[in-house]
GUDREN-982201 format. One line per 10 residues: their letters; for each residue x, y, z of C-alpha. Coordinates in steps of 0.02 Angstrom, whole numbers, always signed. Example, Ala and Ser with C-alpha at 12.3 -4.5 7.8 and 13.67 -1.06 7.14 Angstrom:
residues 2
as) +615/-225/+390  +684/-53/+357 $
end
This chain:
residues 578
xxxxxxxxxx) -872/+521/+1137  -805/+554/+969  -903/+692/+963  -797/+756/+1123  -649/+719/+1055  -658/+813/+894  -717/+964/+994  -568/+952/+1119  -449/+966/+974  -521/+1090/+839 $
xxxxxxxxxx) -631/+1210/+960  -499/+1226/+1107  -408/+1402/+1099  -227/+1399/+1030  -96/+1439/+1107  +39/+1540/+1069  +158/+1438/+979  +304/+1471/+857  +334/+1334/+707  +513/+1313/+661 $
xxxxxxxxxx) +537/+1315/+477  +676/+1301/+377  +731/+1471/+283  +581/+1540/+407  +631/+1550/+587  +779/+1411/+563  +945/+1422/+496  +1030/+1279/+459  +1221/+1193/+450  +1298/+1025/+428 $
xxxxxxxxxx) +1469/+975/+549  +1533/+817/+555  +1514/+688/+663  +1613/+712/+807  +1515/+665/+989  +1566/+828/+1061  +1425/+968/+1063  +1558/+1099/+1075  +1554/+1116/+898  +1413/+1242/+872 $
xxxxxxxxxx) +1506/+1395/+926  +1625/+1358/+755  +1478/+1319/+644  +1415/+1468/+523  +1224/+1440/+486  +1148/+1473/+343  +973/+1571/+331  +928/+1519/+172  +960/+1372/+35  +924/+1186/+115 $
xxxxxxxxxx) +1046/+1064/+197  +1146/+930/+108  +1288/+783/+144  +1187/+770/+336  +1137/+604/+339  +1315/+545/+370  +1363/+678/+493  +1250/+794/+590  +1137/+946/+530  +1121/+1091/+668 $
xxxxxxxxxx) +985/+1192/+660  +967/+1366/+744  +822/+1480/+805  +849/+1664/+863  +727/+1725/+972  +736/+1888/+896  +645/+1822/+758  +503/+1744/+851  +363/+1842/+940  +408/+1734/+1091 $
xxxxxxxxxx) +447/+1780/+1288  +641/+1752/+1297  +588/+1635/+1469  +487/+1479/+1508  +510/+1397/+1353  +494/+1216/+1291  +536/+1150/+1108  +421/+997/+1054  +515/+895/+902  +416/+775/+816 $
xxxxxxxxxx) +496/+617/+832  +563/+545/+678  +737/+444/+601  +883/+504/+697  +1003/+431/+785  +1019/+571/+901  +963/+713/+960  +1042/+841/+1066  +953/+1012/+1110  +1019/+1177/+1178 $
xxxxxxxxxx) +976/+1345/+1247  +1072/+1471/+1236  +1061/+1606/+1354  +1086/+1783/+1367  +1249/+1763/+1461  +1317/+1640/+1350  +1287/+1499/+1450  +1233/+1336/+1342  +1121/+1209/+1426  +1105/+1034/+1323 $
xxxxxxxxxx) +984/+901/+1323  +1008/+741/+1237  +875/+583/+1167  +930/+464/+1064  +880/+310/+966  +779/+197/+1098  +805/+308/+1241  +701/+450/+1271  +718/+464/+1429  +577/+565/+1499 $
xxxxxxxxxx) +574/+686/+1369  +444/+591/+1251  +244/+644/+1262  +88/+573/+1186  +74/+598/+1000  +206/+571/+961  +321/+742/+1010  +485/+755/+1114  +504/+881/+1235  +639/+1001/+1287 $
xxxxxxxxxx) +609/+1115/+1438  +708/+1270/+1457  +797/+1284/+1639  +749/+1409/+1748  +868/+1538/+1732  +883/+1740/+1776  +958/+1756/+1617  +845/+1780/+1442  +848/+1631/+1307  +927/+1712/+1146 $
xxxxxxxxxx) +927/+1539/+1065  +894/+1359/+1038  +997/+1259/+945  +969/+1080/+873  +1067/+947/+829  +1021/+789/+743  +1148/+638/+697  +1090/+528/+577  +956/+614/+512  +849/+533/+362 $
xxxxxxxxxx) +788/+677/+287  +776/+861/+344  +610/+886/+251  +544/+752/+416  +579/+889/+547  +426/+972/+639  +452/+1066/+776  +383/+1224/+894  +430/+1327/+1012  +302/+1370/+1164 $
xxxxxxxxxx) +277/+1423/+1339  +313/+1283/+1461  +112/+1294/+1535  +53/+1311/+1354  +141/+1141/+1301  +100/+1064/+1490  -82/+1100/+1428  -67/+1031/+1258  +20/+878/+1287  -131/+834/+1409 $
xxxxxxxxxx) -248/+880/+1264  -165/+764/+1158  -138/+625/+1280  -330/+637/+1323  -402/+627/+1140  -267/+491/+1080  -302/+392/+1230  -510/+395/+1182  -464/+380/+1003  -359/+190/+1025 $
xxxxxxxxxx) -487/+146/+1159  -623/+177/+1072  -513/+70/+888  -485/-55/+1024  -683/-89/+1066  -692/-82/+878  -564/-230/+841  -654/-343/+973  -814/-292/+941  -806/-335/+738 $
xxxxxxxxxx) -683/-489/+793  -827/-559/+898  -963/-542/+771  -819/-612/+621  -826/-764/+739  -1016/-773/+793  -1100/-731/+591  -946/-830/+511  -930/-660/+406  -789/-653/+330 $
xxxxxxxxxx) -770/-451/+291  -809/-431/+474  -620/-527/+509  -546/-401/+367  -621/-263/+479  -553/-319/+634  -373/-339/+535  -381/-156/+492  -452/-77/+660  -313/-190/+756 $
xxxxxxxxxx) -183/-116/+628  -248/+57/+677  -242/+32/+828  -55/-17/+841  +8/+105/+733  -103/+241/+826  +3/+175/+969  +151/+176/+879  +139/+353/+809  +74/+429/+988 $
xxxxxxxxxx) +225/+335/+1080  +110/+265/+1218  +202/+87/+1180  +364/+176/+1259  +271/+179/+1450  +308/-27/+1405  +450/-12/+1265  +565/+112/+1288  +688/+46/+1175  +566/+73/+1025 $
xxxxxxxxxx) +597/+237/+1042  +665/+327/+872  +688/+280/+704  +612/+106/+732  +440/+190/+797  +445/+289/+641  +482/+134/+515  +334/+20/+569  +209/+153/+579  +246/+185/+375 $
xxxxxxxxxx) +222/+3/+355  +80/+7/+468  -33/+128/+392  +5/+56/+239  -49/-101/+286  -217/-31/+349  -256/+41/+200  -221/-129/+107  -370/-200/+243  -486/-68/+224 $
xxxxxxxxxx) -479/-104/+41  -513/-257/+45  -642/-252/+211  -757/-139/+97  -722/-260/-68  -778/-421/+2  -900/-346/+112  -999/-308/-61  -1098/-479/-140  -1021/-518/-327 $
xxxxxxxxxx) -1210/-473/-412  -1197/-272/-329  -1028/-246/-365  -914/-191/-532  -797/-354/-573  -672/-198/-669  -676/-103/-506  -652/-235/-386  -498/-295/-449  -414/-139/-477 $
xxxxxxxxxx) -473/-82/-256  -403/-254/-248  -236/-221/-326  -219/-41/-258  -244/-85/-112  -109/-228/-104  +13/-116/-225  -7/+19/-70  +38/-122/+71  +167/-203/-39 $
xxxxxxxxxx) +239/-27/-50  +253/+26/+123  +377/-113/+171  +533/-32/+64  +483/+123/+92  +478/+103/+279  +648/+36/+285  +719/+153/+163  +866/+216/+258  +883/+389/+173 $
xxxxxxxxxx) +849/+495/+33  +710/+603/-16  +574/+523/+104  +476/+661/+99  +430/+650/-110  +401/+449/-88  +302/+484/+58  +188/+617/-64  +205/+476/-188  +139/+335/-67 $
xxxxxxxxxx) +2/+492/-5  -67/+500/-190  -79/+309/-229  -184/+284/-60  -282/+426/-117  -301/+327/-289  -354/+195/-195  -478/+281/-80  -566/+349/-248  -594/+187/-335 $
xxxxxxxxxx) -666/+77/-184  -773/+236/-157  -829/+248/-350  -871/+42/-335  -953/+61/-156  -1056/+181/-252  -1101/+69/-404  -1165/-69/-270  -1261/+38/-184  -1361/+76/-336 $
xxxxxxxxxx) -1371/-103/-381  -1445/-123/-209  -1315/-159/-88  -1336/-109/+111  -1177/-138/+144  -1132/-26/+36  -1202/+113/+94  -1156/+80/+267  -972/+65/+192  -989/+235/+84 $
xxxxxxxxxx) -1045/+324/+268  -889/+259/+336  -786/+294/+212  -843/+504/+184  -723/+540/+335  -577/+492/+301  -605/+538/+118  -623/+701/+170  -496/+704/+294  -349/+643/+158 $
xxxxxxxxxx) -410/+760/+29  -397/+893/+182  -223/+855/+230  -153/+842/+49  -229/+1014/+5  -204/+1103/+181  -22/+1099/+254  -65/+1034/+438  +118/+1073/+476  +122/+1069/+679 $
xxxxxxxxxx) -37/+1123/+698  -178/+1033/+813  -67/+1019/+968  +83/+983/+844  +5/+804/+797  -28/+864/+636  -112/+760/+509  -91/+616/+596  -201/+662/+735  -352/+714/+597 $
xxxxxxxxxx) -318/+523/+512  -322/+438/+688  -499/+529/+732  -556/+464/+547  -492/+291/+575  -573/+309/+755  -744/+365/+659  -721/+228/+522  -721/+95/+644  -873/+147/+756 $
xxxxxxxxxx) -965/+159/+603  -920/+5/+534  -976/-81/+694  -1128/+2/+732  -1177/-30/+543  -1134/-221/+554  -1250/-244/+711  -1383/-153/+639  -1394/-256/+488  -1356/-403/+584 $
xxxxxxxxxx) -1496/-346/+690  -1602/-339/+542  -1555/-506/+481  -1583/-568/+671  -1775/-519/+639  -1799/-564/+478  -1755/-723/+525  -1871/-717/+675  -1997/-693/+567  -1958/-842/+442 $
xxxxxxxxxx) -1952/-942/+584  -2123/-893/+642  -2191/-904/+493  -2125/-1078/+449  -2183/-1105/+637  -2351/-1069/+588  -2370/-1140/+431  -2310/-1311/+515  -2456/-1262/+643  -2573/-1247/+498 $
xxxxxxxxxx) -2506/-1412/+423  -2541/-1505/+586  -2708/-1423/+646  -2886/-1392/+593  -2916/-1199/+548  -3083/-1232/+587  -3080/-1306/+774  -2904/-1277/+794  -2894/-1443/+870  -2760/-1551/+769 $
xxxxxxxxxx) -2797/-1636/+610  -2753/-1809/+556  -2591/-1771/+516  -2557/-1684/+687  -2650/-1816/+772  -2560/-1966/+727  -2384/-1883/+745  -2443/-1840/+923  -2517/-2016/+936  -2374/-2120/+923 $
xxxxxxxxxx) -2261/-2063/+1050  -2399/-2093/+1177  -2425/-2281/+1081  -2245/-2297/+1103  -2263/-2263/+1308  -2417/-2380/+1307  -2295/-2530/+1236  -2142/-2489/+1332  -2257/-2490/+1498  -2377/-2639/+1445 $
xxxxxxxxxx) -2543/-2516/+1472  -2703/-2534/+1370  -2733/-2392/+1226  -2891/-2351/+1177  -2961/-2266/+1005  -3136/-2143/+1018  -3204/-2123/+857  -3351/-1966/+889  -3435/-1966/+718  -3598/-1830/+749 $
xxxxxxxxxx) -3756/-1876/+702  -3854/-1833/+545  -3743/-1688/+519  -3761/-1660/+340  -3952/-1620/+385  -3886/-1469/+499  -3784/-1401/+351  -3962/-1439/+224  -4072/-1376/+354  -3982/-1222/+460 $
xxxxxxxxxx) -3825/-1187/+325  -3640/-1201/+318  -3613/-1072/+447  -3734/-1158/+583  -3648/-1335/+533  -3483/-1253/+576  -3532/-1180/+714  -3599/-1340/+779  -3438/-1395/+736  -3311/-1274/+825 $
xxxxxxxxxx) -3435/-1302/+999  -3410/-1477/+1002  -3235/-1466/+959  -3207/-1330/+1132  -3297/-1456/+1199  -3176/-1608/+1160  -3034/-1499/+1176  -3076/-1501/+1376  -2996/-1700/+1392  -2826/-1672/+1312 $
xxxxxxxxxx) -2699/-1722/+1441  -2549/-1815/+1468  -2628/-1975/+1439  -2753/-1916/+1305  -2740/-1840/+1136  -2891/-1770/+1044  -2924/-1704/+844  -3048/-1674/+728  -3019/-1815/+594  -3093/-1731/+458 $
xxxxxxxxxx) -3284/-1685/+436  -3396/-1718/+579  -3253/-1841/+649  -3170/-1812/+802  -3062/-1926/+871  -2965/-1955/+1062  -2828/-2084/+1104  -2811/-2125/+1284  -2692/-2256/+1354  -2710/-2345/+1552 $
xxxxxxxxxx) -2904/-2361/+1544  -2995/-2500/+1512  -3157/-2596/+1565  -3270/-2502/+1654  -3180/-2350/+1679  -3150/-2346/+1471  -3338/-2366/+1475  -3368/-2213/+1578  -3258/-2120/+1505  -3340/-2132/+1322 $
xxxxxxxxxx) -3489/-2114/+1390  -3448/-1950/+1474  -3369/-1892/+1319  -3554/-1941/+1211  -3651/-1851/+1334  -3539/-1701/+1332  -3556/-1696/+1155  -3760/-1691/+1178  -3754/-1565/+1326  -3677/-1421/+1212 $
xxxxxxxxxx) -3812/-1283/+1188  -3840/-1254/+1006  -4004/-1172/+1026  -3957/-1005/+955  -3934/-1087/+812  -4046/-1249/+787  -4160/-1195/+905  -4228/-1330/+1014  -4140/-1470/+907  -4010/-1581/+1002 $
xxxxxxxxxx) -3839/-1624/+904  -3794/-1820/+973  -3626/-1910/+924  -3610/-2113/+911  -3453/-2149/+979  -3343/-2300/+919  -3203/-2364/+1041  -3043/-2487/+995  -2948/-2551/+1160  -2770/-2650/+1140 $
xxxxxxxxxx) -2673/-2703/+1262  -2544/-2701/+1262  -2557/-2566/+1127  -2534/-2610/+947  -2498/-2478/+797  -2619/-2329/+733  -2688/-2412/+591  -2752/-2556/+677  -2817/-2480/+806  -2901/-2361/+690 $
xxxxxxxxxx) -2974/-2521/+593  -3049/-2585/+748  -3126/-2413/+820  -3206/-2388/+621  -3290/-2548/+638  -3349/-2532/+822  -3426/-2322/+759  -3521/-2433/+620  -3600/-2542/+733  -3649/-2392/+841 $
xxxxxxxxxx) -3736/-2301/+692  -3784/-2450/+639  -3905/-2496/+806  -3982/-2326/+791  -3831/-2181/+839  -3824/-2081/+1004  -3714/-2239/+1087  -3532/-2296/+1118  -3484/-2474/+1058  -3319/-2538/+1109 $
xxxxxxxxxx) -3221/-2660/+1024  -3066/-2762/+1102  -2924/-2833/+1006  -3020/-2996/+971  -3152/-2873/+899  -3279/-2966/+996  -3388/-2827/+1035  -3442/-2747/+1212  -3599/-2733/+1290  -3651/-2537/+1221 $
xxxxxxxxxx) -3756/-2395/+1280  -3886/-2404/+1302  -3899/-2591/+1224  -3803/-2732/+1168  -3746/-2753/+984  -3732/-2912/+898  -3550/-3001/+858  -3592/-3132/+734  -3544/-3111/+537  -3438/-2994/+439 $
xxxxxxxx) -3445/-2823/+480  -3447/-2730/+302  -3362/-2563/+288  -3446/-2398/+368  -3591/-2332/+248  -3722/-2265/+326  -3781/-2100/+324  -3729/-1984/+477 $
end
């Protein structure tokens, strides 16, 4: 779209304009300041020298259309505005017949267009236009006046030109002050708010300057229009300085450099309040003055942008990107006189497409490095996601580890002794497993291992929680089963364990598991229900492996399978050999 608008105002064919210059095509006088227009047939205009002792009274300013390579018919005179008090506009005609127009401060009538021009339409007429004469009351400076003279269609055609790309350009600043104001508020960044500031202020004074605020404001019309827009783009400059400044971390960017963007750019907004109220004198110099130290400006946060970006900075070189327009487009409008030209906005019209460019930029560069940050921190959190994985789960089996398995454990302990159910402990410990690892190697013993641990995997539920304890120990909690249909259930879970095929690697060997069960009710905490499944897996490797052995609460043991174990006597601590 930008793209567009650039080639709708440098690639469309001129037209045929004529630029009214003093000494050039204008000659000039000063009268006094009586209302009546009458006075121009007793003024004697000067050709050459400049004005003085106006700004009091009224200059009058004449064109002869013998000096211009114009048609003497069909004409229209576009003034840019600027401070006056009034302005009254004639044609004088072949017959000597004068025809006025009048705009003055806050009324335009319907003479104002887009960017920020006032035109004057020639009546139709038999008779030939010799002349158009100007008069301005109150004018601020003479060296402020910009005006053509064109064919009516030509300046039709241009003013829709210009009312097209300035309406694209403050759309477009507009998506760019709620776009960055959105992410300032979402990312808590705080250059992101500066940016916002300085596309908002863009976008006012590009509706200032253009004179689309008078559709709504008619009474801005005039030297007030022309005041806040100085102070305006003087304030924008102040935010762009310090956007790009504290967009830059301290470590990337020059402390020397920083300070004196910093103070430029405040000198420069501190500046363009007096001189936008300035009521007079030689506007044009302090306006070349104010040109130069926002040039100044420019140069430095450039030359530190730069700096950062060799120190490392993205945002730097984002910023340095959005900056090389309107770098080049100042440095092209203080070397080149723009005068009237591109549809008579001028260099405004150049600064407003930079400003336009600046912010798109700006925005697209934030959300791509936001973007960036988005995934890098996608990735920490997967990472950090798996590591936790790893810290709760066996890398072997993949079934949790002890850690994993007791954090998972006690929430379901919890629901056992909030709803009065019995919870149950199976201790799998696998039998003479150390002579698979002496016999078949590592590799077959873990193989062994990651079988029977698919194999447990398969009762994990709602009401049942499995792991590999460490070694050749798996362990299941299971709370709301007890007596017989506890028994079954361990059973089922030993001869699953003995029905995995291992033959590939043991051949015809069989792998068996003693299984050790603790039942509560209602359910008490892990340790002690650990304590009691330990002793009831000791017993079971203790009458010969390959059985379950269930112990209750009053660790008076349970009939096992396939036989009975004893209950009398100390039980000592678990020592024999897998």
């Amino acid at each position: 779209m930008l793209f567009a608008m650039l080639v709708l105002a440098f690639g469309s064919s001129p037209a045929e304009a004529a630029p009214l210059r003093l000494n050039d095509t204008l000659c000039h006088a000063v009268g006094g300041t009586e209302p009546s227009d009458d006075m121009a047939a007793r003024l004697t205009f000067a050709c050459d020298g400049t004005p003085t002792d106006y700004r009091r009274g009224s200059l009058w300013l004449r064109a002869d259309l013998s000096r211009l390579s114009l048609p003497p018919r069909d004409l229209a005179l576009m003034v840019h505005q600027t401070r006056f008090d009034r302005l009254a506009v004639a044609f004088l005609y072949a017959d000597g017949i004068l025809r006025w127009q009048h705009v003055r401060q806050g009324d335009y009538a319907s003479h104002w267009r887009v960017g920020g021009q006032i035109m004057f339409e020639a009546p139709d007429r038999s008779a030939p236009i010799r002349a158009v004469i100007m008069r301005f009351d109150g004018m601020a400076d003479h060296a402020l006046i910009r005006a053509r003279l064109m064919p009516k269609g030509d300046a039709v055609v241009q003013s829709a030109n210009m009312a097209a790309a300035v309406g694209a350009a403050l759309t477009l600043l507009l998506v760019g002050a709620i776009y960055s104001l959105s992410l300032a508020v979402a990312v808590r960044r705080q250059y992101l708010a500066w940016q916002a500031g300085w596309s908002g202020t863009m976008l006012l004074w590009g509706a200032l300057w253009s004179q689309v605020h008078l559709a709504l404001f008619p009474g801005m019309a005039g030297t007030v229009t022309a005041q806040a827009c100085t102070f305006l783009a003087c304030a924008a400059v102040a935010l762009a300085s310090v956007s790009a400044v504290k967009a830059i971390d301290r470590n990337h960017g020059s402390a020397v450099l920083r300070r004196a963007a910093l103070a430029l750019g405040a000198g420069v907004g501190i500046a363009g309040f007096p001189v936008a109220w300035m009521p007079g004198g030689n506007l044009e110099l302090w306006g070349q003055i104010l040109g130069l130290a926002v040039l100044a400006d420019l140069i430095v946060v450039t030359v530190f942008l730069g700096l950062a970006w060799r120190r490392g900075s993205v945002e730097a070189r984002d910023f340095l990107a959005a900056w090389g327009l309107p770098m080049a487009t100042l440095a092209f409008i203080h070397i080149v006189d723009v005068g009237e030209g591109i549809w008579g906005g001028g260099a405004q019209l150049p600064v407003l497409f930079a400003a336009t460019w600046q912010a798109l930029w700006l925005a697209a560069a934030a959300t791509r490095r936001l973007g960036q940050l988005r995934v890098e921190r996608d990735i920490a959190r997967a990472a950090e996601a798996q590591a936790s994985r790893l810290a709760r789960h066996d890398p072997l089996t993949g079934l949790p580890n002890r850690r994993g398995f007791i954090e998972s454990v006690t929430p379901l302990l919890d629901r056992a002794r909030s709803d009065n159910l019995p919870a149950a402990l199976l201790l799998v410990d696998i039998d003479r497993f150390k002579s698979i690892n002496d016999v078949h190697g590592h590799e077959a013993g873990d193989a062994v291992l990651c079988a029977i641990g698919r194999r447990i995997a398969r009762w994990e539920g709602a009401m049942c929680t499995v792991a590999r304890m460490g070694g050749e120990e798996f362990g299941l909690v299971t709370i709301g089963m007890e007596g017989i249909i506890l028994e079954r259930f361990a059973e089922s879970v030993r001869r699953g364990i003995a029905a995995c095929d291992h033959g590939a690697l043991l051949g015809d060997r069989v792998v068996t598991a003693s299984v050790g069960v603790a039942v509560v009710r209602p359910a008490c905490d892990f340790q002690n229900l650990y304590r009691l499944a330990d002793e009831a897996l000791y017993d079971a490797k203790r009458e010969g492996r390959d059985r379950v052995v269930i112990r209750r609460r009053d660790e008076s043991p349970n009939p096992a399978f396939p036989g009975t174990l004893p209950s009398d006597g100390p039980l000592p601590s678990r020592g024999l050999s897998s």
